[in-house]
VEXKOLVO-483962 format. One record per residue (C-alpha): residue number from 1; residue in one letter; x negated, y negated, z. Coordinates in steps of 0.25 Angstrom, whole numbers, plus 5000, padded with zeros to 4 digits. Example, Ala and Ser with C-alpha at 12.3 -4.5 7.8 and 13.67 -1.06 7.14 Angstrom:
<pts>
pos	code	X	Y	Z
1	a	4951	5018	5031;
2	s	4945	5004	5029;
</pts>
This chain:
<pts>
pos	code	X	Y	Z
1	x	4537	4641	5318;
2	x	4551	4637	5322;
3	x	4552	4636	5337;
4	x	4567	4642	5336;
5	x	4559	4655	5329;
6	x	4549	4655	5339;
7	x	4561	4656	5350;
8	x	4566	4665	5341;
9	x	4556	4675	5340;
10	x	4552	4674	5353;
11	x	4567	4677	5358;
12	x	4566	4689	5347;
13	x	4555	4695	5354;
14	x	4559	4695	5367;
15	x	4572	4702	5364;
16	x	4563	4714	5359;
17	x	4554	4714	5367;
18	x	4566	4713	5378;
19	x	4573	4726	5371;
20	x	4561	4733	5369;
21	x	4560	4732	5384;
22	x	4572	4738	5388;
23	x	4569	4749	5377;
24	x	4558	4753	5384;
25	x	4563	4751	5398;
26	x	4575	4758	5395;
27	x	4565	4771	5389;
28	x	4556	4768	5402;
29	x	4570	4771	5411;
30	x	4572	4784	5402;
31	x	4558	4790	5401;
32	x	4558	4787	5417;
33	x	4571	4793	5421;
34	x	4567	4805	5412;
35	x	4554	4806	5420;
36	x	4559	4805	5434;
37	x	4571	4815	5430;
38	x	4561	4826	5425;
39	x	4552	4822	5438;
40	x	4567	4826	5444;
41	x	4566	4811	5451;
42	x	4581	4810	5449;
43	x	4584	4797	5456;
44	x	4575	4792	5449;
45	x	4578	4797	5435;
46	x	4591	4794	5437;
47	x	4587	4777	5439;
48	x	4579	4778	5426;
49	x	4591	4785	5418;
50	x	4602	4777	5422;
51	x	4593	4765	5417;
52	x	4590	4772	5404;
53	x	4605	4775	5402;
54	x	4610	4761	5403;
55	x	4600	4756	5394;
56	x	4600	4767	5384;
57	x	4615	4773	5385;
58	x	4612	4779	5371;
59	x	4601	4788	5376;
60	x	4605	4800	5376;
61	x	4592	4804	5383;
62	x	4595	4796	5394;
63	x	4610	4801	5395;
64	x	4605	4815	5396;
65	x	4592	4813	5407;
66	x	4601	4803	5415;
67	x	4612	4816	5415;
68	x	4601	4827	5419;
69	x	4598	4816	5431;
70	x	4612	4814	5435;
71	x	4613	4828	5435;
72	x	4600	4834	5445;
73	x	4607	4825	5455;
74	x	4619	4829	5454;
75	x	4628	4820	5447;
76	x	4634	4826	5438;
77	x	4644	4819	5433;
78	x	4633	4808	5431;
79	x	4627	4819	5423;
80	x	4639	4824	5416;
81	x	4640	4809	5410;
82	x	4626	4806	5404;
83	x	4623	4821	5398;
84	x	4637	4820	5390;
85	x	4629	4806	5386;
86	x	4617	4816	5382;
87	x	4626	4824	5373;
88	x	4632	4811	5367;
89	x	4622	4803	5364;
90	x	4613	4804	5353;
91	x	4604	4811	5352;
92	x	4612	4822	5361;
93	x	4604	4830	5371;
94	x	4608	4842	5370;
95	x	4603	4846	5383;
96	x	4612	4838	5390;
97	x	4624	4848	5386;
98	x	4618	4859	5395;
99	x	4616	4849	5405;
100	x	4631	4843	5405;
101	x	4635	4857	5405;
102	x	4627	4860	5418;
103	x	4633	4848	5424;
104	x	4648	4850	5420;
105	x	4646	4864	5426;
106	x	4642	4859	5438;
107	x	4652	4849	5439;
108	x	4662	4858	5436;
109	x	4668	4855	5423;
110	x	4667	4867	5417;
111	x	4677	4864	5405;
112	x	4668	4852	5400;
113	x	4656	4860	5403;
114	x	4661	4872	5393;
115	x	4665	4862	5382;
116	x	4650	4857	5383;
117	x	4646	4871	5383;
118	x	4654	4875	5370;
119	x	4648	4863	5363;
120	x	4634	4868	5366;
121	x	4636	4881	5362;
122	x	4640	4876	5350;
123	x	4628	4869	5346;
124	x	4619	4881	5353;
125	x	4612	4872	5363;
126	x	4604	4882	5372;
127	x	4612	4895	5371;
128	x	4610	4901	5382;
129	x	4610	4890	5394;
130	x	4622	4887	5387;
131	x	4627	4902	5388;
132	x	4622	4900	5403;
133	x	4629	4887	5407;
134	x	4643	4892	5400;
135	x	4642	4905	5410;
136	x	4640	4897	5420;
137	x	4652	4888	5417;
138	x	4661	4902	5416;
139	x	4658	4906	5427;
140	x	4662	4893	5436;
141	x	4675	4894	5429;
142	x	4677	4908	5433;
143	x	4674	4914	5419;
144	x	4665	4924	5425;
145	x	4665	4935	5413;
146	x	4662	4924	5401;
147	x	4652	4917	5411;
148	x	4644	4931	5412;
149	x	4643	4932	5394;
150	x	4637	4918	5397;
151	x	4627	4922	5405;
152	x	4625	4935	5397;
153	x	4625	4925	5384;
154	x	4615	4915	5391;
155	x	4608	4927	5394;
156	x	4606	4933	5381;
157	x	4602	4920	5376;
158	x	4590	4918	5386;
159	x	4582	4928	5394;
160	x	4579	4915	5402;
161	x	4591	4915	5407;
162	x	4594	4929	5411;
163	x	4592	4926	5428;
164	x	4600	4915	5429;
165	x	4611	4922	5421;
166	x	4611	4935	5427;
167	x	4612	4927	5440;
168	x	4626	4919	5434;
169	x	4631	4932	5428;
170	x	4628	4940	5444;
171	x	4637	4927	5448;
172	x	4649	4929	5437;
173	x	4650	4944	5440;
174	x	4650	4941	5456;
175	x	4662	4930	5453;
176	x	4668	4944	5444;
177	x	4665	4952	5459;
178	x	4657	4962	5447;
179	x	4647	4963	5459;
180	x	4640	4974	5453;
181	x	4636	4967	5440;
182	x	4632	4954	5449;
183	x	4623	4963	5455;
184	x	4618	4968	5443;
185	x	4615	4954	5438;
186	x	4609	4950	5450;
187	x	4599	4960	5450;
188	x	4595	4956	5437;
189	x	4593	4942	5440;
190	x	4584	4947	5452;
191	x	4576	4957	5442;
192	x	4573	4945	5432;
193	x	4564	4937	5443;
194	x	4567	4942	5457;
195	x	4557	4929	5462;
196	x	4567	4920	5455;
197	x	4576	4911	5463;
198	x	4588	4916	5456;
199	x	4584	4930	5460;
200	x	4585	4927	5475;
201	x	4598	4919	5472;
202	x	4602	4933	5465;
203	x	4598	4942	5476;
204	x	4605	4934	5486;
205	x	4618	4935	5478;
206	x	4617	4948	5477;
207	x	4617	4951	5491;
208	x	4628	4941	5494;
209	x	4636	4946	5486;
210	x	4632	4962	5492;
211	x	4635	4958	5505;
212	x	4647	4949	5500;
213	x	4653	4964	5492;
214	x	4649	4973	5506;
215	x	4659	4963	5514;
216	x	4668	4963	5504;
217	x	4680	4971	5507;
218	x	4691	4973	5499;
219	x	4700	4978	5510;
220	x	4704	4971	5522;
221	x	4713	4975	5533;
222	x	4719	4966	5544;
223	x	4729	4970	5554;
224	x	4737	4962	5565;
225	x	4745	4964	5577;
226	x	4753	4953	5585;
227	x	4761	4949	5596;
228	x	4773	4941	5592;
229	x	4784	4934	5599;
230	x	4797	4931	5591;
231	x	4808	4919	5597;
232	x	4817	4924	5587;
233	x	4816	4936	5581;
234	x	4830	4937	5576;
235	x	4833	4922	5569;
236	x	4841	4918	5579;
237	x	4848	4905	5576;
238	x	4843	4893	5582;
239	x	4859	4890	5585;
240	x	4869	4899	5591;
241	x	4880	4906	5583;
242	x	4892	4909	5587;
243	x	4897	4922	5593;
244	x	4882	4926	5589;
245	x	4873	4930	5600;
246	x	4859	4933	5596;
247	x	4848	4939	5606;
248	x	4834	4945	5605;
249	x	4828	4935	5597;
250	x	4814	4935	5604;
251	x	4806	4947	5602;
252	x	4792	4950	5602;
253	x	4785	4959	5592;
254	x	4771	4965	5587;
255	x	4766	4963	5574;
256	x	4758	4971	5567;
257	x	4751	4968	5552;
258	x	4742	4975	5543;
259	x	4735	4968	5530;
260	x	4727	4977	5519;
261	x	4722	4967	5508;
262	x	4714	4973	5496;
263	x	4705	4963	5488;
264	x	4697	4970	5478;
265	x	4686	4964	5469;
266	x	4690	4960	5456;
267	x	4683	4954	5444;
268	x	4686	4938	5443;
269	x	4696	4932	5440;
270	x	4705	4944	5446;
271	x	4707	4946	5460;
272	x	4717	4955	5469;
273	x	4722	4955	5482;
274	x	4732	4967	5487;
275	x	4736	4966	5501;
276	x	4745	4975	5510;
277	x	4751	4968	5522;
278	x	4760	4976	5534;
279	x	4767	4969	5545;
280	x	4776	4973	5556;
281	x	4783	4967	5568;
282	x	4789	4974	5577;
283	x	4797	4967	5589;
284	x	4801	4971	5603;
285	x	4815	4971	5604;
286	x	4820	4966	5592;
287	x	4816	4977	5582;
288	x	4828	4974	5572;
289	x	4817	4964	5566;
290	x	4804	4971	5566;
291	x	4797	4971	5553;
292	x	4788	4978	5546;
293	x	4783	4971	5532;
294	x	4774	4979	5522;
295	x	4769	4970	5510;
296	x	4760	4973	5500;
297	x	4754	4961	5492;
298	x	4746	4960	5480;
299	x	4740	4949	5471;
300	x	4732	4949	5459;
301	x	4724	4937	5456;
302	x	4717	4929	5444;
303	x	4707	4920	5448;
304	x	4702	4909	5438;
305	x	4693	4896	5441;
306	x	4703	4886	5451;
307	x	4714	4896	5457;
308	x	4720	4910	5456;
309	x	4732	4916	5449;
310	x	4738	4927	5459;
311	x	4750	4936	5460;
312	x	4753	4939	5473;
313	x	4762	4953	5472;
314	x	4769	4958	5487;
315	x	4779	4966	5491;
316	x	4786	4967	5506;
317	x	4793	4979	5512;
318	x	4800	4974	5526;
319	x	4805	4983	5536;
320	x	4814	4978	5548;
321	x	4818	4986	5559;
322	x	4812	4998	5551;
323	x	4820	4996	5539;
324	x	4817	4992	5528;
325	x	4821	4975	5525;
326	x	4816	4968	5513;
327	x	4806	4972	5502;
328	x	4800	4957	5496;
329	x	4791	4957	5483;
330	x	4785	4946	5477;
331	x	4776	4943	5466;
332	x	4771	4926	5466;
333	x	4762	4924	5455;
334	x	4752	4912	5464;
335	x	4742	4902	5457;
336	x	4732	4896	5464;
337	x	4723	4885	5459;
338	x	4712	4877	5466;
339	x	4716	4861	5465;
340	x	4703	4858	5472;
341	x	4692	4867	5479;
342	x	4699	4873	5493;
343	x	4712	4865	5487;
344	x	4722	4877	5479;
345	x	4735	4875	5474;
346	x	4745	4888	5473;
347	x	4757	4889	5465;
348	x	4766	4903	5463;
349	x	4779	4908	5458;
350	x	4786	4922	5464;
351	x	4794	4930	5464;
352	x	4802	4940	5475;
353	x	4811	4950	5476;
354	x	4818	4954	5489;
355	x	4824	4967	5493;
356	x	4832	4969	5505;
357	x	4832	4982	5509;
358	x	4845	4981	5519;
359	x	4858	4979	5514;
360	x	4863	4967	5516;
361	x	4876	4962	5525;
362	x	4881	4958	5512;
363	x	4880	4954	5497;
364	x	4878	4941	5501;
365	x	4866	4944	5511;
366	x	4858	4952	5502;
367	x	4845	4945	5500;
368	x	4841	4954	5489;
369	x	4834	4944	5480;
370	x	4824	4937	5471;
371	x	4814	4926	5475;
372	x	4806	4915	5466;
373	x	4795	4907	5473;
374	x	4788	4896	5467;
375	x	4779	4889	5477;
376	x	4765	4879	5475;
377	x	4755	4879	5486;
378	x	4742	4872	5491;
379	x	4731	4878	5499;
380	x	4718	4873	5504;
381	x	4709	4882	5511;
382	x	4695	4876	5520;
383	x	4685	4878	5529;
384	x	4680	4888	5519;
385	x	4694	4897	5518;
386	x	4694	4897	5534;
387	x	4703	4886	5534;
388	x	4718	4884	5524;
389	x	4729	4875	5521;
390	x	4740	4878	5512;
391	x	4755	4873	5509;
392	x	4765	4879	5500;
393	x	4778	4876	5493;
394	x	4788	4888	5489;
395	x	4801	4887	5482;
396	x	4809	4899	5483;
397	x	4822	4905	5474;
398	x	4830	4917	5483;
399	x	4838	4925	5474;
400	x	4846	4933	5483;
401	x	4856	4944	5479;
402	x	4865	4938	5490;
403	x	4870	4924	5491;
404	x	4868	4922	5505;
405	x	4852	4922	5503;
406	x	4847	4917	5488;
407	x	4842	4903	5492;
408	x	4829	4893	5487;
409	x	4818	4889	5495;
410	x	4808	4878	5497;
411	x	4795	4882	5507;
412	x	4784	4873	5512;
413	x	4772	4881	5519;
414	x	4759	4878	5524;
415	x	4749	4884	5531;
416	x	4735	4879	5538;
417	x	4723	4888	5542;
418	x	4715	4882	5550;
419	x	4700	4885	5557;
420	x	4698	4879	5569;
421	x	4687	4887	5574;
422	x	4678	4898	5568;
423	x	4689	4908	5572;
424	x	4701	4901	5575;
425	x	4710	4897	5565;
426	x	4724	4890	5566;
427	x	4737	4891	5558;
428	x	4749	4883	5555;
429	x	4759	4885	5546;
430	x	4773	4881	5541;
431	x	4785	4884	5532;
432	x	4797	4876	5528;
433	x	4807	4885	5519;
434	x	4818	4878	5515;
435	x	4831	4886	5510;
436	x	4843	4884	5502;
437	x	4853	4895	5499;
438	x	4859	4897	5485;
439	x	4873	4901	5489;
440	x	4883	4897	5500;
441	x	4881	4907	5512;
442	x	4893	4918	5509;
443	x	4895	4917	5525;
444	x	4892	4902	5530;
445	x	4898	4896	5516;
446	x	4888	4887	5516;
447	x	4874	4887	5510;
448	x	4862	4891	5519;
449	x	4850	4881	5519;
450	x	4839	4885	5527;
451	x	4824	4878	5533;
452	x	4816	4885	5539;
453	x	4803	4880	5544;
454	x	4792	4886	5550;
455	x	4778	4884	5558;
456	x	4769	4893	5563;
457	x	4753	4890	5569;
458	x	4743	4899	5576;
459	x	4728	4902	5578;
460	x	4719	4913	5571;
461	x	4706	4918	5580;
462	x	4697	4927	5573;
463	x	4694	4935	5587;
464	x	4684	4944	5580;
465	x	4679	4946	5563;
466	x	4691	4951	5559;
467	x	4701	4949	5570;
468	x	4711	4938	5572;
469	x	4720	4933	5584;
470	x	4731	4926	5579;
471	x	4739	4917	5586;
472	x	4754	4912	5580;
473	x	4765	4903	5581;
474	x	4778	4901	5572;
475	x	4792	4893	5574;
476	x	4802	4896	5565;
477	x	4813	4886	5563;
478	x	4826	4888	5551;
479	x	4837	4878	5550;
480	x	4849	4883	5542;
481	x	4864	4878	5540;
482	x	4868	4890	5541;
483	x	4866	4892	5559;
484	x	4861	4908	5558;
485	x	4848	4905	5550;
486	x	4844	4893	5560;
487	x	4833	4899	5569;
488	x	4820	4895	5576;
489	x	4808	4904	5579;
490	x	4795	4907	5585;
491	x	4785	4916	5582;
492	x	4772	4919	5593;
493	x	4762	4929	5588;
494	x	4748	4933	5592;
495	x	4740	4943	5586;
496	x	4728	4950	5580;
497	x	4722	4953	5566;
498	x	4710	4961	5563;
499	x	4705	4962	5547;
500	x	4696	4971	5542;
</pts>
């Protein structure tokens, strides 16, 4: 023979048995990593796996074990990638739906989870864990009442199933605050196998949840009383007028406050909160500006998966001197939406109305009027809702019925709780209002612009459960071109508040 056909052949025979080589090595990494994975060797499985998916990246049967692997420790998004493989590859597995499904719910990509659940349905892949995994789904989005028909369906489908189900659908109707019904289901799931696991997990919820109710009080009182020092009662101009003398503008006072708040339990997404608030100061000497400032507030609320849509109503009925001043009522529509977790953005739009209950000096003076508010808002609560941080921005238009008062303002506020100990807390806070005045001033001809910037700070001590000292300080300073609204103040105050 040829010795160029000998080479030949012999070259021929290498290459197959070299191919058929890495055939089998490549089934030996497949075969082992599915071994170690049902031995629940993972690190192991996951070495095998990995090796079988680069040498066979059309095995669909690869895609899908190396996916169950990635996903028992944890990776998910690992897992994510090869089950979607499972699916696409041919032949599909068509258990790796359920288990991309799984693993999009727990990574919290509940849209994509639900297109893959509408697809399974379609093509009736296990009904009823279907049924299950959708109910589950709906109710991490906050879709309590479809979540609980999943479960029922789920149910309905397989008796296997009802334990776990009744356990879900006890969860749903908690999240619905239908206590009763989550006690009902509870107890079911404890009647089916009271040995079980579950069963323990149910009981414990159950008294949780009793306890949770007993404490729960949809009434809460809290009144106050304080000492407060005042450097200028009056608004004394920080620069001398003319032929104008102005005494008495330090005064002491008491304060006293009262607060009833009503939050009843209402089925998800609805929530309410109505609230009653009194407060009254009473100075010493000068009396002509003792207040007394009823005002009732109340604010419905819808409640979806990353925020909450309110609308804060209130009214306010002032009093000075014993006669009645000013009536304000405001309605501010407020949304607020969860940018990160403990991160919340707020935006609203309001509206006021103003009455003056005095005449005025004159036309001009009357303050009679209409006010828009726009404003956008950031808050950041902490050591777990102990502890919060917020700043807000306000645009304001004024409509007064006198020209000497409509005006547009701009306000920056900002505001820090802070924990410092397991019962003291500190506060700061602080305003810039910047005003414009829409018309020239009928008496100074000129057109008033006003800055007013404020600063207060203090401690909070929770002296007992339920009672609080409090400790506060605020400066006061308004800059005007026009002298007579130029001032400067500060505020002491120290007192007590006991909620119940």
């Amino acid at each position: 023979m040829d010795k160029g056909k000998v080479m030949f052949y012999l070259l021929l025979i290498f290459i197959f048995w070299g191919l058929a080589g890495n055939l089998h090595a490549s089934e030996n990494f497949l075969e082992k990593g599915i071994v170690e994975f049902k031995a629940e060797s993972y690190e192991e499985a996951l070495e095998f796996l990995v090796k079988a998916r680069e040498q066979q990246p059309g095995s669909s049967e690869a895609a899908y074990y190396l996916g169950l692997t990635y996903k028992q420790m944890g990776n998910y998004r690992g897992a994510a990638k090869h089950l979607r493989d499972a699916i696409r590859l041919t032949p599909s597995i068509k258990d790796a739906y359920l288990e991309l499904i799984e693993v999009l719910y727990n990574m919290d990509e509940l849209k994509e989870a639900m297109d893959w659940v509408a697809k399974v349905e379609k093509e009736g892949i296990k009904p009823a864990y279907i049924s299950f995994l959708k109910g589950l789904i709906l109710s991490k989005r906050g879709k309590n009442r479809d979540a609980i028909n999943a479960f029922k369906r789920a149910k309905e489908l397989d008796r296997s199933l009802t334990q776990a189900v009744d356990y879900q659908i006890a969860l749903a109707y908690a999240k619905e605050k239908k206590f009763d019904k989550a006690k009902e289901s509870l107890k079911a799931v404890v009647s089916i196998d009271p040995t079980s696991e579950l069963a323990s997990f149910a009981q414990e919820y159950e008294r949780s949840f009793a306890k949770a109710l007993e404490m729960y009080k949809a009434w809460q009182f809290t009144g106050g009383v304080a000492y407060l020092y005042d450097d200028n009662v009056v608004l004394k101009p920080s620069a001398a007028i003319p032929g104008v003398v102005i005494t008495g503008e330090k005064d002491s006072s008491v304060t006293t406050t009262l607060r009833i708040n009503y939050t009843p339990l209402l089925s998800d997404p609805w929530f309410f909160n109505g609230q009653f608030n009194f407060y009254a100061n009473t100075y010493f000497q000068t009396k002509t500006h003792s207040l007394i400032v009823p005002t009732i507030s109340l604010m419905p609320g819808y409640s979806f998966q990353k925020g909450a849509l309110t609308l804060p109503l209130s009214y306010s009925h002032i009093w000075l001197h014993e006669r009645e001043y000013m009536s304000v009522a405001t309605a501010k529509p407020t949304l607020n939406v969860a940018i990160f977790p403990n991160h919340i953005g707020q935006f609203s739009m309001g509206y006021a109305r103003r009455e003056m209950l005095q005449s005025p000096l004159s036309k001009d003076e009357n303050r009679d009027g209409n006010i828009y508010l726009l404003s956008a808002g950031y808050i950041h609560p902490f050591s777990g809702g102990r502890g919060v941080f917020d700043i807000k921005y306000e645009f304001s238009e004024d409509m007064t019925e006198g020209k000497n008062w409509g005006n547009r303002g701009n306000r920056i506020n900002l505001g820090l709780l802070l924990p410092l100990l397991k019962t003291v807390s500190l506060t700061v806070s602080g305003d810039i209002f910047l005003q414009d005045y829409t018309h020239t001033h009928t008496a100074f001809h000129l057109k008033r612009r006003d800055r007013s910037y404020s600063g207060s700070g203090g401690f909070i001590w929770e002296i007992l459960k339920g009672l609080n000292l409090n400790l506060l300080y605020s400066h006061t300073k308004a800059d005007s071109n026009i002298t007579i609204y130029d001032y400067k103040r500060n505020v002491y105050t120290v007192g007590v508040e006991y909620t119940f």
